[in-house]
Biotite code that builds the C-alpha atoms (Angstrom):
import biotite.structure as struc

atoms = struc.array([
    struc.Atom([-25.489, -17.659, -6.181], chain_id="A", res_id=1, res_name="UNK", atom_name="CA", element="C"),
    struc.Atom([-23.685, -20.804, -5.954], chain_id="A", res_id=2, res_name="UNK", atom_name="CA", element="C"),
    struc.Atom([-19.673, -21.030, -6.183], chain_id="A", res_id=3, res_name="UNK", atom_name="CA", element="C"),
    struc.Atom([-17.909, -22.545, -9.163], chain_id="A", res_id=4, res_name="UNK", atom_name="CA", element="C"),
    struc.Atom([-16.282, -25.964, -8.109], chain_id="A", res_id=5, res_name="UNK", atom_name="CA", element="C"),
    struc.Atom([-15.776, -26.792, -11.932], chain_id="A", res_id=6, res_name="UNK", atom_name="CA", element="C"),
    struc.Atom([-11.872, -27.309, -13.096], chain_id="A", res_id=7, res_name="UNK", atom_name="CA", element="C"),
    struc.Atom([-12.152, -25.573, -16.073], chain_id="A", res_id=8, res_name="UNK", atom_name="CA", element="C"),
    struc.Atom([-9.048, -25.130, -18.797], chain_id="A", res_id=9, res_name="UNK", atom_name="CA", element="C"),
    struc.Atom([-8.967, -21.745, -18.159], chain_id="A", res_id=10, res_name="UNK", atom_name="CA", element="C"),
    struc.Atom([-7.792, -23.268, -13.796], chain_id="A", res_id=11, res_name="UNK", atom_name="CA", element="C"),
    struc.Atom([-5.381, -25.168, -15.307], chain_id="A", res_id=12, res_name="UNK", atom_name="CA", element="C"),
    struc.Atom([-1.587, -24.879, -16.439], chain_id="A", res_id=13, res_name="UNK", atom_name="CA", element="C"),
    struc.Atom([-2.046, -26.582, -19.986], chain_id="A", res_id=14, res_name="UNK", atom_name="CA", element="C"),
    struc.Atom([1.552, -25.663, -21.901], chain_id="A", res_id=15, res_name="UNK", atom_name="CA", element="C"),
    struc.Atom([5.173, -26.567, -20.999], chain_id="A", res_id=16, res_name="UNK", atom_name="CA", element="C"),
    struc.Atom([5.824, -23.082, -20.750], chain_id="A", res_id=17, res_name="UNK", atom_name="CA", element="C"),
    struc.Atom([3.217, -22.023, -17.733], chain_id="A", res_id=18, res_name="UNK", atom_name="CA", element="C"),
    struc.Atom([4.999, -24.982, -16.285], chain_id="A", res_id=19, res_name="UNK", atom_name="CA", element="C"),
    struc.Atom([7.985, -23.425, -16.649], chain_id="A", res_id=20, res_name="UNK", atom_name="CA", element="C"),
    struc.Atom([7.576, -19.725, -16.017], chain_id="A", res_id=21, res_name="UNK", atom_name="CA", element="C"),
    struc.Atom([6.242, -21.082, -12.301], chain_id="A", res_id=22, res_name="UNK", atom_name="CA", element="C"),
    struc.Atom([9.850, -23.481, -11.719], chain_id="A", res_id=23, res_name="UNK", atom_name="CA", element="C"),
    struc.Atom([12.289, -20.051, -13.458], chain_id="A", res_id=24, res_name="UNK", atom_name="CA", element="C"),
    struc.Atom([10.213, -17.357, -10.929], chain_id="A", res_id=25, res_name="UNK", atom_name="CA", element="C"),
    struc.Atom([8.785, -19.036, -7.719], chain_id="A", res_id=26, res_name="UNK", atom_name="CA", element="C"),
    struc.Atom([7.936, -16.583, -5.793], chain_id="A", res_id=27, res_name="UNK", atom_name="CA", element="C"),
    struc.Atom([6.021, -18.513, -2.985], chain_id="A", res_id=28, res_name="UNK", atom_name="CA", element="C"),
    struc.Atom([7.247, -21.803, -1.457], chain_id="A", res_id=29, res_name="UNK", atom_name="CA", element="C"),
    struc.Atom([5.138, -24.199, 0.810], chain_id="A", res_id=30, res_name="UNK", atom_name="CA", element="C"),
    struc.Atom([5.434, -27.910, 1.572], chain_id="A", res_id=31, res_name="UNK", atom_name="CA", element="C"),
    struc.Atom([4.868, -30.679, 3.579], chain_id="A", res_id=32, res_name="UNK", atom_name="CA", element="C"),
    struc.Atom([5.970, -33.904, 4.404], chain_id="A", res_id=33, res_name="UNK", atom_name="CA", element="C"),
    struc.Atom([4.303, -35.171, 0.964], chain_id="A", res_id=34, res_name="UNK", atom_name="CA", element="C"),
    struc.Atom([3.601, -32.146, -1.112], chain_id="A", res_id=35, res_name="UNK", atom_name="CA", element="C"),
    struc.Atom([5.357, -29.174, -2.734], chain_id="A", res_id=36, res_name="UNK", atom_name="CA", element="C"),
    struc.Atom([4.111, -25.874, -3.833], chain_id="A", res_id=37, res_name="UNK", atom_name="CA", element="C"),
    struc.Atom([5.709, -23.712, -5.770], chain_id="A", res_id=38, res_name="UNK", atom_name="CA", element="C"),
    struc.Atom([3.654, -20.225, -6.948], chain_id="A", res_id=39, res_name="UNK", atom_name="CA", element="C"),
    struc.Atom([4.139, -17.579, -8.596], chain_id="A", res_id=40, res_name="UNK", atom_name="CA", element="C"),
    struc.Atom([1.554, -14.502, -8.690], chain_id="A", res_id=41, res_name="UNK", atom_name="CA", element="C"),
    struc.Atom([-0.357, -14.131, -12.703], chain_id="A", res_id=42, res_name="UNK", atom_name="CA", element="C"),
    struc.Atom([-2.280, -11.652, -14.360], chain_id="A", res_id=43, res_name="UNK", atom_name="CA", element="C"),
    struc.Atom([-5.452, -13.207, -14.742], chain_id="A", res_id=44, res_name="UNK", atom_name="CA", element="C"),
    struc.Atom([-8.274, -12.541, -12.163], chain_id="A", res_id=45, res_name="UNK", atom_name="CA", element="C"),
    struc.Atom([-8.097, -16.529, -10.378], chain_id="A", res_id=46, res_name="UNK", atom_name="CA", element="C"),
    struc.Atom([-5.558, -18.887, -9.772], chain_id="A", res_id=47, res_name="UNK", atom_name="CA", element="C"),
    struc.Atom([-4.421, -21.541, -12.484], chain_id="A", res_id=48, res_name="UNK", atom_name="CA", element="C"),
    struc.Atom([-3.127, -25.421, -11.469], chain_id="A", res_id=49, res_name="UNK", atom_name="CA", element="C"),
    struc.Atom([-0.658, -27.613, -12.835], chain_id="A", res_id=50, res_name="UNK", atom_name="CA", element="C"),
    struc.Atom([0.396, -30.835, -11.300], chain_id="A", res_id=51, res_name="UNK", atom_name="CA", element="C"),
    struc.Atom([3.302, -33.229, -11.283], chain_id="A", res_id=52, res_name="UNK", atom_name="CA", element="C"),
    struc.Atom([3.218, -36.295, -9.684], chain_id="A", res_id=53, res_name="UNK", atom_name="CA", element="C"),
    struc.Atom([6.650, -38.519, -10.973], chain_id="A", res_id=54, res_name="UNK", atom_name="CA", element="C"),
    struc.Atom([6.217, -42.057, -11.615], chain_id="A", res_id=55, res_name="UNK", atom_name="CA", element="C"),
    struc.Atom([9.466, -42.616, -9.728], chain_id="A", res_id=56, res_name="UNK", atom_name="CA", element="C"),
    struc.Atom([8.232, -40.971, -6.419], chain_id="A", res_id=57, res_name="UNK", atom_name="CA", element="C"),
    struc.Atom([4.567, -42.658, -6.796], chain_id="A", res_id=58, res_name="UNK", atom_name="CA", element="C"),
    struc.Atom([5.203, -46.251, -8.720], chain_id="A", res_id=59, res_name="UNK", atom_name="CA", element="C"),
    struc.Atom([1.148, -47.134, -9.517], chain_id="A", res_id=60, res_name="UNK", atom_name="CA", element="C"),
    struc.Atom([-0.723, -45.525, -12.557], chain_id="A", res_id=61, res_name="UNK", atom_name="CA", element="C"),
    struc.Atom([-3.849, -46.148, -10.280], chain_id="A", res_id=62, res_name="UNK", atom_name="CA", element="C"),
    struc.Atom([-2.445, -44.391, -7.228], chain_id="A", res_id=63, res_name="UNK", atom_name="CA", element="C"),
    struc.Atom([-1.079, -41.506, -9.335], chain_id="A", res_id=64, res_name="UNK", atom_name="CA", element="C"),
    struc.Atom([-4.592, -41.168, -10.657], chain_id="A", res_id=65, res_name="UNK", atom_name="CA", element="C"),
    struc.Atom([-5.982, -41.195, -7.031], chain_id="A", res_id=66, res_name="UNK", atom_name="CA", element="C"),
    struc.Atom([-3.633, -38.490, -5.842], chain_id="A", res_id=67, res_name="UNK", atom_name="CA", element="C"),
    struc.Atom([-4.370, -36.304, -8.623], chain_id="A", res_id=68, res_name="UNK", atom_name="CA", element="C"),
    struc.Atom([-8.186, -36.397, -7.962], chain_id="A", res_id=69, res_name="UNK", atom_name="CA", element="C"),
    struc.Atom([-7.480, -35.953, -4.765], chain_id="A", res_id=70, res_name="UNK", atom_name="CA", element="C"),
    struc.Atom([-5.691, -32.949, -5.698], chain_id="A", res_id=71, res_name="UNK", atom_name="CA", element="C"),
    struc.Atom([-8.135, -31.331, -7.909], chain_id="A", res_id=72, res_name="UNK", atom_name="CA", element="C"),
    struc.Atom([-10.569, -31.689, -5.474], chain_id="A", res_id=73, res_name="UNK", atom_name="CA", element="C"),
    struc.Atom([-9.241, -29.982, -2.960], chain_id="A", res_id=74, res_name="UNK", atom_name="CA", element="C"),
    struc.Atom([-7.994, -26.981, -5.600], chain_id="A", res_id=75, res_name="UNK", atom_name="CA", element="C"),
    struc.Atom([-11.695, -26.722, -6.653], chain_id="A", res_id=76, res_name="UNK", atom_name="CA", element="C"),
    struc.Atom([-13.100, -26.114, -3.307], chain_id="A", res_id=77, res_name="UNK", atom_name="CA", element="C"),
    struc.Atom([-10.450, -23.642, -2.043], chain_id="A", res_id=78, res_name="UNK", atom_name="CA", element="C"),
    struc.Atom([-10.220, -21.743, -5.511], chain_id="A", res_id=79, res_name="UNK", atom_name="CA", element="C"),
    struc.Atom([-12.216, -19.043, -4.321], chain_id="A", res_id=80, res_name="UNK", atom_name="CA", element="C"),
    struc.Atom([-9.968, -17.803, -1.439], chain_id="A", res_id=81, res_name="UNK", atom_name="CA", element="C"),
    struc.Atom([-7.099, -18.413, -3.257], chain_id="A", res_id=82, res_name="UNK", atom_name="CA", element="C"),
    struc.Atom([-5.212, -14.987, -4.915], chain_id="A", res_id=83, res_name="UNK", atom_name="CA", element="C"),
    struc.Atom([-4.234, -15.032, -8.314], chain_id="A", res_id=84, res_name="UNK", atom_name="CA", element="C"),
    struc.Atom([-1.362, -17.268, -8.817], chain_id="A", res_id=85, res_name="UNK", atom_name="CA", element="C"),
    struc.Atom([0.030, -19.653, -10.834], chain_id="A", res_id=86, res_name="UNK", atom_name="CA", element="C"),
    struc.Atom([0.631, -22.949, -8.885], chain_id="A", res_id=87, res_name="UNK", atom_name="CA", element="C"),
    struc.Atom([2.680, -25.940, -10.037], chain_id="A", res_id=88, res_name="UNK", atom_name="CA", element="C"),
    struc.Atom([1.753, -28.790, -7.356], chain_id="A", res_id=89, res_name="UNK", atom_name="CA", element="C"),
    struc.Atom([4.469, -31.529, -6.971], chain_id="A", res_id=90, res_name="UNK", atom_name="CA", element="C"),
    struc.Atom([4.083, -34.742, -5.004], chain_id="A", res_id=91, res_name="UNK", atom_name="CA", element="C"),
    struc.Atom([7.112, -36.409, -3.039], chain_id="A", res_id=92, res_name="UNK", atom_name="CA", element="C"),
    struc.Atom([8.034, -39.532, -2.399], chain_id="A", res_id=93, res_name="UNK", atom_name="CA", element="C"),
    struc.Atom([5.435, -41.780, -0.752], chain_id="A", res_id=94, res_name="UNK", atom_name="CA", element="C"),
    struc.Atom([2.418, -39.430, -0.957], chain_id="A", res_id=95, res_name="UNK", atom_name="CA", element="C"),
    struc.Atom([0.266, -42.378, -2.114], chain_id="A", res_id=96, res_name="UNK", atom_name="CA", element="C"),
    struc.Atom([0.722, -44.466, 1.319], chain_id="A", res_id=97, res_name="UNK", atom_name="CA", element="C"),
    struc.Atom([-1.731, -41.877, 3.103], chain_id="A", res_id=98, res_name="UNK", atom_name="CA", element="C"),
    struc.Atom([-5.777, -42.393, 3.253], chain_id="A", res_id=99, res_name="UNK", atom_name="CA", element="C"),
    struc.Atom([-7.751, -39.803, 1.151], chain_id="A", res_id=100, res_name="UNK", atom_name="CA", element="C"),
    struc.Atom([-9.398, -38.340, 4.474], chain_id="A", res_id=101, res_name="UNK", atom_name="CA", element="C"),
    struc.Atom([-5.162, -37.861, 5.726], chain_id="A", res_id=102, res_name="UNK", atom_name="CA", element="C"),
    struc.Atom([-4.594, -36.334, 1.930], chain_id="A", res_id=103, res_name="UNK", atom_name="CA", element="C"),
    struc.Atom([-7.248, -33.989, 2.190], chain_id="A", res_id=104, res_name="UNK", atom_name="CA", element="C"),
    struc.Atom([-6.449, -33.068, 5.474], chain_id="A", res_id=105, res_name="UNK", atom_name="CA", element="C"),
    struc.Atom([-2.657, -32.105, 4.810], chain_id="A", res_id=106, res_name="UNK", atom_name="CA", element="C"),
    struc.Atom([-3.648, -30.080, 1.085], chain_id="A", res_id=107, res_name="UNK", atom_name="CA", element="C"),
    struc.Atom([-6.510, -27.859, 3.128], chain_id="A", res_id=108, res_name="UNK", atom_name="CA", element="C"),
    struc.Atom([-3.755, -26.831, 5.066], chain_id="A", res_id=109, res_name="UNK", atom_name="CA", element="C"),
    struc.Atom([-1.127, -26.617, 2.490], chain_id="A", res_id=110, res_name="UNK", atom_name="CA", element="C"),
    struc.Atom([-3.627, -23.918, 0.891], chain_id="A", res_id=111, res_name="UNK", atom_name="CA", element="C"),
    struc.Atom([-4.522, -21.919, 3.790], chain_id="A", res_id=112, res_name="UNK", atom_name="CA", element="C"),
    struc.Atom([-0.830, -21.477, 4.662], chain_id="A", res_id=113, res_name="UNK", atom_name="CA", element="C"),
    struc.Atom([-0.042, -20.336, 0.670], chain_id="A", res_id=114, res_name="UNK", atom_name="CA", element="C"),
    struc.Atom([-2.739, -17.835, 1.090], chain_id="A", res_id=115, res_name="UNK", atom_name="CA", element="C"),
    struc.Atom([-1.290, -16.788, 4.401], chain_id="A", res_id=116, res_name="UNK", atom_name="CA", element="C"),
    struc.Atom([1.797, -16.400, 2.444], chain_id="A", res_id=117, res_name="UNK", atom_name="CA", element="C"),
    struc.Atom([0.369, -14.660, -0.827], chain_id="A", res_id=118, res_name="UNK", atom_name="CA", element="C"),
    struc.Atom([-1.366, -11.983, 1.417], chain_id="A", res_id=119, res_name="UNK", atom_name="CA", element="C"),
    struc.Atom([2.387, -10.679, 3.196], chain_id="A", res_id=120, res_name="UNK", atom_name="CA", element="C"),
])
């Protein structure tokens, strides 16, 4: 059978207050140079995305756009490893300067270390 890369409502963090149960009990914390993760574990049976990217860390409608395919993407293909968690994804300042390829690169790790994390 072939795995689900869909992004489905029921993957994402739709309401202000999924948003906010994530930022009032973080209970996993990774980042990088230009992204944040903040998790927190859920009772559903896969892991939900929300993401924030701030107009005053990333300026261009176009590059905000770019960075949150980018995102997605990279959510959709590790979804299946991932545990069940509920993860608010925030970019920092001057995350739209790097190449998809360096984007890519630096969110496949960002996932494999949260999973790391998630399974302590």
């Amino acid at each position: 059978m072939l795995a689900d890369f869909t992004f489905p409502k029921e993957v994402r963090l739709l309401t202000a207050f999924d948003y906010s149960n994530v930022f009032q009990d973080v209970q996993l914390r990774v980042s990088s140079k230009n992204f944040l993760i903040l998790a927190r574990n859920n009772e559903k049976d896969h892991p939900r995305l929300g993401i924030i990217i701030a107009k005053k860390n990333v300026k261009l409608a176009a590059e905000r756009n770019r960075l949150k395919r980018q995102l997605r993407e990279t959510f959709r293909k590790q979804r299946q490893i991932l545990p069940s968690l509920d993860i608010v994804l925030l970019a920092k300042k001057g995350a739209d300067s790097y190449s998809n390829t360096l984007i890519t690169k630096e969110l496949d790790y960002l996932w494999q270390k949260l999973k790391h994390k998630a399974s302590k």
